[in-house]
C-alpha positions in Angstrom: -13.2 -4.0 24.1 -16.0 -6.4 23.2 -16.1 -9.7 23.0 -13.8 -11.1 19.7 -15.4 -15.1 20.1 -17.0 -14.6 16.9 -13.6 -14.6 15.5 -14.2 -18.5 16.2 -16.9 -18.6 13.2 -16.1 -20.3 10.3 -16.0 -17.3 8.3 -12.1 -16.7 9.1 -9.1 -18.2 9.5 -5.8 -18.3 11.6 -4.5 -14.9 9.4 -7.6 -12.8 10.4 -7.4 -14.3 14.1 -4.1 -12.9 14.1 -4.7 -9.4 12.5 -7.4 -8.8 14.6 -5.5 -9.8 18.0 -2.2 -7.7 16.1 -4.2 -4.2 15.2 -6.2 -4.1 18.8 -2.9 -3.9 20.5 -1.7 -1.5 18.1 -5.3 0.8 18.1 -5.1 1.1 21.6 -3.4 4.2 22.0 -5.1 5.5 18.7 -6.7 8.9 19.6 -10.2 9.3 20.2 -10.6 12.1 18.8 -13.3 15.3 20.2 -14.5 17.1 16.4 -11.5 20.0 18.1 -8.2 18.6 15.9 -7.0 19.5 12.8 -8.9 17.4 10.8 -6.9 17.4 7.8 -3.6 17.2 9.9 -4.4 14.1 11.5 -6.0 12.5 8.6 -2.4 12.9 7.1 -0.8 11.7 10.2 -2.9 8.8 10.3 -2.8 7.6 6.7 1.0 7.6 7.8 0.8 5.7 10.6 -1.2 2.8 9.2 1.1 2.7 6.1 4.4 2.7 8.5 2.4 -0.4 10.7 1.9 -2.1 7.8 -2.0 -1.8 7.9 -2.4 -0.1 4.3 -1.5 -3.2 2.7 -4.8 -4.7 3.3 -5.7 -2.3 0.4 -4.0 -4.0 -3.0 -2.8 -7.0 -4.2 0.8 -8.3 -3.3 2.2 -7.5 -6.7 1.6 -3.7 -5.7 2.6 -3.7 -1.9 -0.2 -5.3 -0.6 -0.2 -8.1 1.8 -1.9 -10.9 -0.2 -2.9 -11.9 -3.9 -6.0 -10.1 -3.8 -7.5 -7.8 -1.8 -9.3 -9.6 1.0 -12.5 -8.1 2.1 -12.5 -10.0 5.3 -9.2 -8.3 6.6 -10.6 -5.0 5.5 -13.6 -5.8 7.7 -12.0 -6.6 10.6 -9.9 -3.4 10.3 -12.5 -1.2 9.9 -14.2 -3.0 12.8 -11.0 -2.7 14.9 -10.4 1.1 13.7 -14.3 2.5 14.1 -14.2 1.1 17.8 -11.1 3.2 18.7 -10.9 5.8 16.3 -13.8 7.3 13.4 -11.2 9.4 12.3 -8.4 6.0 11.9 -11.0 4.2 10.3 -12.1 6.8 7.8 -8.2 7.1 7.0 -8.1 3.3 6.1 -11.3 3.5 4.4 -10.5 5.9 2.0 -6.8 4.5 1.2 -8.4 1.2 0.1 -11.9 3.0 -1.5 -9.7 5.8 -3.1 -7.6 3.7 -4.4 -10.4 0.4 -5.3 -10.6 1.5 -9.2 -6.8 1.6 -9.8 -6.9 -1.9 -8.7 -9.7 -3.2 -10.8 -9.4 -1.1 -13.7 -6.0 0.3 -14.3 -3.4 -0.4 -16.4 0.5 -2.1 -15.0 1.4 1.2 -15.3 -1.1 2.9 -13.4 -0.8 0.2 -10.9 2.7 0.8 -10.2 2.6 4.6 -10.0 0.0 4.6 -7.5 -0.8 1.8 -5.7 2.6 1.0 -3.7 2.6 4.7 -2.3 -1.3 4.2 -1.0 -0.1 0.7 1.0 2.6 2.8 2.4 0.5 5.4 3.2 2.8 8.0 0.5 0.2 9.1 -1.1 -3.3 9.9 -0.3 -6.0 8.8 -2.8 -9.7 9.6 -3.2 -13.1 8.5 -5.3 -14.5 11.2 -6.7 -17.9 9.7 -7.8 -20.7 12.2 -6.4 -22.0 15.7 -8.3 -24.4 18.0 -6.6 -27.1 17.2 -8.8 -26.2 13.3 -9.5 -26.1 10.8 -5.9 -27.5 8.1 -5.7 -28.9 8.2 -9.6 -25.2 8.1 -10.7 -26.9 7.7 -14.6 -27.6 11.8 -14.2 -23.8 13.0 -13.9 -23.1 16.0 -15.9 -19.1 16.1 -15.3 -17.9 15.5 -19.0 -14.7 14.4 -20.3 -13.9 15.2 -24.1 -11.1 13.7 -25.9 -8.8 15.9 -27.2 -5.8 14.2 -29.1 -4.0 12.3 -26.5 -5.6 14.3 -23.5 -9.5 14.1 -22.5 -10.4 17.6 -21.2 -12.3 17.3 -17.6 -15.5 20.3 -16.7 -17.9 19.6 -14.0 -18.0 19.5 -9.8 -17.9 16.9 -7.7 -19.1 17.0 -4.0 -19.0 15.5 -0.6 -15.5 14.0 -1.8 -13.9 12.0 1.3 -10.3 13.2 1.5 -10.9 16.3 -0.7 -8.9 18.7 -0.2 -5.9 16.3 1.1 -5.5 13.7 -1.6 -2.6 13.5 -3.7 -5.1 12.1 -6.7 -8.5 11.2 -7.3 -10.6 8.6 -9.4 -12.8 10.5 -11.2 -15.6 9.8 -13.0 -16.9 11.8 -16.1 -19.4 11.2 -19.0 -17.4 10.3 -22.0 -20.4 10.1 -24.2 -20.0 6.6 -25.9 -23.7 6.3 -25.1 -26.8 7.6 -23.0 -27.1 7.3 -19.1 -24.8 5.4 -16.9 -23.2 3.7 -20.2 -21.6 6.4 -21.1 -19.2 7.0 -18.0 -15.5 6.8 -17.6 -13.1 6.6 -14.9 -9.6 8.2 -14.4 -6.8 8.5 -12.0 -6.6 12.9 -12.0 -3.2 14.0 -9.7 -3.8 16.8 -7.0 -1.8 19.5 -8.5 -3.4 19.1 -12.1 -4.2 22.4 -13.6 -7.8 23.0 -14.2 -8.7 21.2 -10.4 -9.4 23.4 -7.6 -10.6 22.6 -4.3 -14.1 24.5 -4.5 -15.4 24.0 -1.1 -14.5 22.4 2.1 -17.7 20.7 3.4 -18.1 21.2 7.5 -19.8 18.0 9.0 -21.4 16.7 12.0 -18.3 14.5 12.6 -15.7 16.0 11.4 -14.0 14.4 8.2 -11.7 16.1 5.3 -14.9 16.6 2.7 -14.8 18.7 0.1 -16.5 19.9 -3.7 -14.1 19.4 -6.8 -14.5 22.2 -9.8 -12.9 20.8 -13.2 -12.7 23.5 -15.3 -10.7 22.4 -18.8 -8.6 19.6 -16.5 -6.2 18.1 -18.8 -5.6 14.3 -18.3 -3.5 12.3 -20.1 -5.3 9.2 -22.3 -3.1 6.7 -20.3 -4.9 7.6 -16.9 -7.7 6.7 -18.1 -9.1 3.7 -15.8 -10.7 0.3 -17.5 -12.1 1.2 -21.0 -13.8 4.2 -22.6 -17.6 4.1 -21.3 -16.6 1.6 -18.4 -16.6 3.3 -15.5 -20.3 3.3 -14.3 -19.6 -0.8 -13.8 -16.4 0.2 -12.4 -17.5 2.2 -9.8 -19.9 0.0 -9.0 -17.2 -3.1 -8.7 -15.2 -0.8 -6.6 -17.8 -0.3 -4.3 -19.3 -3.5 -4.2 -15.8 -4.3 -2.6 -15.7 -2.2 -0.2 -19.0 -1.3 0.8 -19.4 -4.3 3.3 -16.3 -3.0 5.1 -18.9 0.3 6.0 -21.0 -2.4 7.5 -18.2 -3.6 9.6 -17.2 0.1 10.6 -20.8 0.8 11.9 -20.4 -2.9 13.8 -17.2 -1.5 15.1 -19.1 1.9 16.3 -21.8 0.0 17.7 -19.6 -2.6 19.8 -17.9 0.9 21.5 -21.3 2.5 21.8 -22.6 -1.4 23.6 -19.2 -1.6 25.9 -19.3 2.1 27.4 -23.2 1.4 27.9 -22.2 -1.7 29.8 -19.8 -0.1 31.8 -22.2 2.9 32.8 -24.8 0.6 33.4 -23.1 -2.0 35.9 -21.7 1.0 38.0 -24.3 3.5 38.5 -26.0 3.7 41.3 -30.0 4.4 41.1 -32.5 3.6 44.0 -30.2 1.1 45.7 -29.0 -0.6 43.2 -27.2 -0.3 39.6 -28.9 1.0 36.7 -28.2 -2.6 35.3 -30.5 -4.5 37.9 -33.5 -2.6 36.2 -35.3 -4.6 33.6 -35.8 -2.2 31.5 -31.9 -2.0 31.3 -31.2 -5.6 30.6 -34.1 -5.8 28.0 -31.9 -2.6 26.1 -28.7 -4.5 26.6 -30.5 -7.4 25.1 -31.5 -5.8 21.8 -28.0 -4.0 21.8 -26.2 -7.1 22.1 -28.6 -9.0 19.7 -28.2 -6.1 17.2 -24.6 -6.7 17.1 -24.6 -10.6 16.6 -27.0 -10.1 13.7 -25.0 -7.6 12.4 -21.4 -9.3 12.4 -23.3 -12.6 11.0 -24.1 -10.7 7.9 -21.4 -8.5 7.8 -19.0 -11.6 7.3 -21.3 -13.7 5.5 -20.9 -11.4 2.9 -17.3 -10.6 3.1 -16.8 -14.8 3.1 -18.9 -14.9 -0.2 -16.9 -12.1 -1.8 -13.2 -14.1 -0.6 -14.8 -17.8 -0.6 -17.2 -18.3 -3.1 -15.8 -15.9 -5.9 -19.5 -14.2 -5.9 -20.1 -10.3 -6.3 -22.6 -11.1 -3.4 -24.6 -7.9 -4.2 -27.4 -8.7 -2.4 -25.7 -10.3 1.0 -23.3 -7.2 0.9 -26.9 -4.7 0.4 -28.5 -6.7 3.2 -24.7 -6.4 5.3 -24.9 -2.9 4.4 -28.0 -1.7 5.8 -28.7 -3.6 8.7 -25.5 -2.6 9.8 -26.1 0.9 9.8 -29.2 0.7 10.6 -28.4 -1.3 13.5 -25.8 0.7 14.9 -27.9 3.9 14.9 -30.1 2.4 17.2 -27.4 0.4 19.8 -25.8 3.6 19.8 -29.6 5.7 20.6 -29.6 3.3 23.6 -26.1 3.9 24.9 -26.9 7.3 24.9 -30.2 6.5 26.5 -28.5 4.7 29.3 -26.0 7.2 29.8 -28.8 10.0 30.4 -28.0 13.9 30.6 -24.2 12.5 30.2 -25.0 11.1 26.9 -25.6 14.3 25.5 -22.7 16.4 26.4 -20.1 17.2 24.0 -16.9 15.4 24.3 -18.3 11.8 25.7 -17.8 8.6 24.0 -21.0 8.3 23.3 -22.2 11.8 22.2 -19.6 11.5 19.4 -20.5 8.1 18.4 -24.1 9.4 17.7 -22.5 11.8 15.7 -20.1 9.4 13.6 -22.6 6.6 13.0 -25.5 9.1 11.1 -23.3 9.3 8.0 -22.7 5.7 7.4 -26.6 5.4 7.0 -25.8 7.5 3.4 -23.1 7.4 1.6 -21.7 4.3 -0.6 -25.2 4.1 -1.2 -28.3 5.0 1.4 -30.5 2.5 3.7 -32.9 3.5 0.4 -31.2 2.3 -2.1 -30.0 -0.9 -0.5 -33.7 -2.1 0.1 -33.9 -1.6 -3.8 -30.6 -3.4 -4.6 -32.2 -6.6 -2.3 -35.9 -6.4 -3.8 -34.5 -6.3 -7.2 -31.6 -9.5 -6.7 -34.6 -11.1 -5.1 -36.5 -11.1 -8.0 -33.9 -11.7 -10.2 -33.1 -14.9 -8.6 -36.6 -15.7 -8.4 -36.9 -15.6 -12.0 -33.6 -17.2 -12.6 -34.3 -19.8 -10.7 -37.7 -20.2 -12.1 
């Protein structure tokens, strides 16, 4: 596995030394995976690994199982890191325990807490964010999913789509338009169980790498008032708190496909044998291991610059997390277009580490918000603070 030195910057401490040294031993007999399991099977069986190993408790605050006061989005990173280097399927399990679950933690009630969020560290219960509609993405202000009150119930009807964990969660945050005003003001979040009548699984999604995704139908889903998440007409700056949390851990899972995608390169490179010599002697090699490497380092520097501003500084750190984000992603796609490069006709052919990391990596560049929409989340902090600060 690559390098951990950076673990030496000043963005961590003894703890994270220690959980990343801990959950490398641990990942190393995590299975690859080939796009041929059962995907929902092993999402299940992995969700219960990481809550017997203790891993899950990264995901909520100690009162509800977790491991520490607050979730820490430094030890999430370096999970997801650890995770997407061995496993895309372990990490996407992780992901969506602590992403599934991020609204409960923010905006529910004791109550709420309680019922859900012990089961998710211990990997009991399977949760998922249910934020996406087929006609409302990125521009979250156009949801049409509605949720009317009815006495003590609001009554869900909509779709949601390209849910992570859909189809295998034992709840879902959902997010409906409540009505209290126009756009992405009038938007509420709730906590909706699996087995609620009125939800149906309405499609599973196939993929290029295979995840459990599928589309949600509401169709007169009865929730109770006290699932509601946060306040009435809260839940578009809910969402967005719950993803400004863990958004720079995708960052850190497309570092963690990028390292794998840089060490197999490495290791093809320094033992095959072209014209006399190893494919590594060439140049033209060394300058792509240059960029590859370089790619990485700027990478992890903003991936953990942002997670320290969240931890350290007590900042939402939108723009460092936007910037973490997308250069991340971005990043990744491209070490891991070399290592397939450098791999030649073998990079290509189904089953290799590096054929299925080309596959894994293309997703991260979308969702919690697109290479797009990141460049407008910078541009716009960047003139906010300009004007701010005058």
């Amino acid at each position: 596995m690559s390098s951990k030195d950076y673990l030496a910057w000043p963005f961590f401490d003894d703890t994270h030394r220690k959980l990343a040294r801990d959950l490398e031993i641990w990942a190393a007999d995590l299975p690859a995976g080939d796009g041929h399991v059962d995907v929902a099977q092993t999402c299940r069986d992995l969700v219960a690994r990481l809550g017997k190993a203790g891993w899950l408790r990264q995901c909520a605050a100690k009162a509800y199982g977790g491991a520490r006061d607050t979730i820490d989005v430094r030890s999430l990173c370096i999970i997801r890191e650890t995770l997407a280097h061995c496993s895309g399927l372990a990490d996407f399990a992780f992901a969506m325990q602590g992403l599934g679950s991020g609204a409960i933690s923010i905006g529910g009630s004791e109550e709420i807490k309680s019922k859900y969020l012990p089961r998710v560290c211990a990997g009991e219960a399977i949760a998922a964010f249910a934020l996406t509609e087929p006609e409302s993405g990125s521009d979250v202000g156009a949801m049409a999913t509605t949720a009317t009150r009815d006495g003590d119930h609001y009554i869900l009807n909509g779709e949601k789509t390209w849910i992570s964990n859909g189809g295998i969660a034992d709840f879902y945050c959902v997010f409906a338009r409540t009505g209290e005003a126009a756009g992405s003001r009038g938007i509420s979040g709730f906590v909706v169980d699996a087995d609620t009548p009125g939800l149906e699984i309405a499609e599973i999604i196939p993929v290029i790498a295979p995840h459990p995704l599928a589309t949600l139908r509401f169709t007169n889903c009865r929730v109770p008032v006290e699932n509601l998440l946060g306040i009435a007409g809260g839940g578009f700056k809910l969402a967005m708190q719950t993803l400004d949390i863990f958004r720079t851990s995708v960052a850190a899972a497309a570092l963690g496909f990028a390292r794998h995608a840089f060490d197999e390169a490495l290791a093809r490179a320094t033992s095959r044998k072209m014209f006399g010599q190893t494919l590594a002697d060439f140049q033209l090699t060394q300058a792509a291991l240059a960029d590859m490497a370089t790619a990485n380092d700027s990478s992890a520097l903003l991936t953990y610059r942002a997670a320290w501003t969240r931890d350290c500084q007590g900042l939402a750190a939108t723009r460092e997390v936007a910037m973490a984000k997308m250069v991340s992603t971005e990043n990744a796609q491209q070490v891991i277009d070399k290592a397939v490069q450098i791999f030649g006709g073998l990079g290509v052919k189904s089953g290799m580490p590096v054929e299925l990391l080309y596959r894994e990596i293309r997703a991260l560049r979308i969702y919690e918000g697109a290479t797009e929409v990141q460049k407008l989340i910078i541009g716009r902090q960047v003139v906010k603070n300009f004007l701010t600060d005058g």
